[in-house]
C-alpha positions as CSV (number, residue, x, y, z in Angstrom):
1,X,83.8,115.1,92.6
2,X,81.0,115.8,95.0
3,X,81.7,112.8,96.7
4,X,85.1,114.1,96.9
5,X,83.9,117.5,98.7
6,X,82.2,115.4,101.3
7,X,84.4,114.4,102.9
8,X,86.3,117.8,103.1
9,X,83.4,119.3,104.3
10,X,83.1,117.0,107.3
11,X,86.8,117.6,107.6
12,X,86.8,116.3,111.0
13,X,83.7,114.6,111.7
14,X,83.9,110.6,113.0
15,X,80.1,109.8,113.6
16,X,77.8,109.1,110.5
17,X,78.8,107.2,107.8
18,X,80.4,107.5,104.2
19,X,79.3,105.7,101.2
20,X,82.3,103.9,98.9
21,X,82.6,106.7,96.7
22,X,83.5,109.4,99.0
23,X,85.8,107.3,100.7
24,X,87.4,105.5,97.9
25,X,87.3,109.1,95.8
26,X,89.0,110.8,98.5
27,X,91.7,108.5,98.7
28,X,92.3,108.6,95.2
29,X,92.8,111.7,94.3
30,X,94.8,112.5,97.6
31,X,97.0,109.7,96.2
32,X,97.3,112.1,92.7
33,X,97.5,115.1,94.8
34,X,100.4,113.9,96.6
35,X,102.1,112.4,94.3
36,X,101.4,115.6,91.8
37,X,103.5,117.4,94.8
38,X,106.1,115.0,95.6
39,X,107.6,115.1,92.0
40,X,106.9,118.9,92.6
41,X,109.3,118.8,95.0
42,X,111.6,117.1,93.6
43,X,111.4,119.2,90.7
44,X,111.9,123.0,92.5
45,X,112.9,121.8,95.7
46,X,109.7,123.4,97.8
47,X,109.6,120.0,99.4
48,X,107.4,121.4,102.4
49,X,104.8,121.8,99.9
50,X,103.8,117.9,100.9
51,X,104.0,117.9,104.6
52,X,101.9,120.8,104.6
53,X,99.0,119.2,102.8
54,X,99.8,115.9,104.6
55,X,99.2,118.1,107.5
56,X,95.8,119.3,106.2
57,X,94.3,115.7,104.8
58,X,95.5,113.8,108.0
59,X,92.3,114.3,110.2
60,X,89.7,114.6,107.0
61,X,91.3,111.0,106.3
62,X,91.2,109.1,109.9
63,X,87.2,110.9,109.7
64,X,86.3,109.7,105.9
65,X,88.1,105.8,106.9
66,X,86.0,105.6,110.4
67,X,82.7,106.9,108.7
68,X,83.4,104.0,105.9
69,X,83.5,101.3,108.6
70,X,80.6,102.8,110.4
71,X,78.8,102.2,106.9
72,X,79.5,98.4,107.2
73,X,78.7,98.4,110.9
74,X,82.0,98.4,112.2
75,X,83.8,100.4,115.1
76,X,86.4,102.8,114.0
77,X,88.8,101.0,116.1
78,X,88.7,98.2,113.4
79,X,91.6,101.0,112.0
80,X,93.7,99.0,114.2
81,X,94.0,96.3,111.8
82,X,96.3,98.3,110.4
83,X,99.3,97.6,112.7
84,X,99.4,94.1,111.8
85,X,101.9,93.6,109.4
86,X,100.9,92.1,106.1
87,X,97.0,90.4,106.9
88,X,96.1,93.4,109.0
89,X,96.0,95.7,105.7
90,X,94.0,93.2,103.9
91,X,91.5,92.4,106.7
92,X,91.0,96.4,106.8
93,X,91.0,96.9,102.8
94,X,88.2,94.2,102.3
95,X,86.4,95.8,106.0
96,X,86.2,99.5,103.7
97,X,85.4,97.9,100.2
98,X,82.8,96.1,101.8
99,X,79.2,97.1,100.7
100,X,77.3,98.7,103.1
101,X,74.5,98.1,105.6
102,X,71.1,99.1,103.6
103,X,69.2,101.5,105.8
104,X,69.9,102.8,108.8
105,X,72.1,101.0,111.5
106,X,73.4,102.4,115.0
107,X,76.1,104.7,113.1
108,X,73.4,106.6,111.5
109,X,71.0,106.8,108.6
110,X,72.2,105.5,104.9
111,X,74.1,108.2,103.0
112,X,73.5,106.6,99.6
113,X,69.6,107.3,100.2
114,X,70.6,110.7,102.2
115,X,72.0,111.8,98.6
């Protein structure tokens, strides 16, 4: 969970880097928490609900995805792989489960030995 926090806590922060937990974490239980609200919806029709907190998670989750490259020594523009249909999503899912760079690198110190 405090991996979790992290990366709410640099809600909007794009330099440094982010261990595989906090990214991986965050994503997960944003996936619950949306889904949790979607079928919320559904269910008493306070739809808005949602695209309130997609609202609130969008910059916390471009900062925690371009923190996670920098942890592999990538360029956040490497979120570009993204618009490519079909192979860009899996070049960009294998670039963030990627282990990271041991030590420091040019994004910043490590944040596994930071913890």
């Amino acid at each position: 969970m405090e991996a979790y926090l992290e990366a709410w806590k640099k809600y909007a922060v794009f330099d440094g880097r982010a261990s595989r937990p906090e990214f991986w974490l965050f994503y997960l239980i944003n996936l619950v928490v949306t889904a949790a609200l979607a079928l919320f919806g559904v269910m008493t029709g306070l739809h808005f609900l949602l695209a309130i907190y997609d609202i609130a998670v969008f910059l916390p989750s471009w900062a925690v995805e371009v923190r996670r490259l920098h942890d592999t020594g990538r360029s956040g523009w490497n979120m570009l792989w993204a618009f490519l249909p079909v192979i860009g999503w899996i070049v960009l899912i294998v670039f963030l489960a990627e282990k990271g760079h041991a030590g420091q690198n040019q994004y910043g110190p490590d944040p596994r030995q930071a913890a």
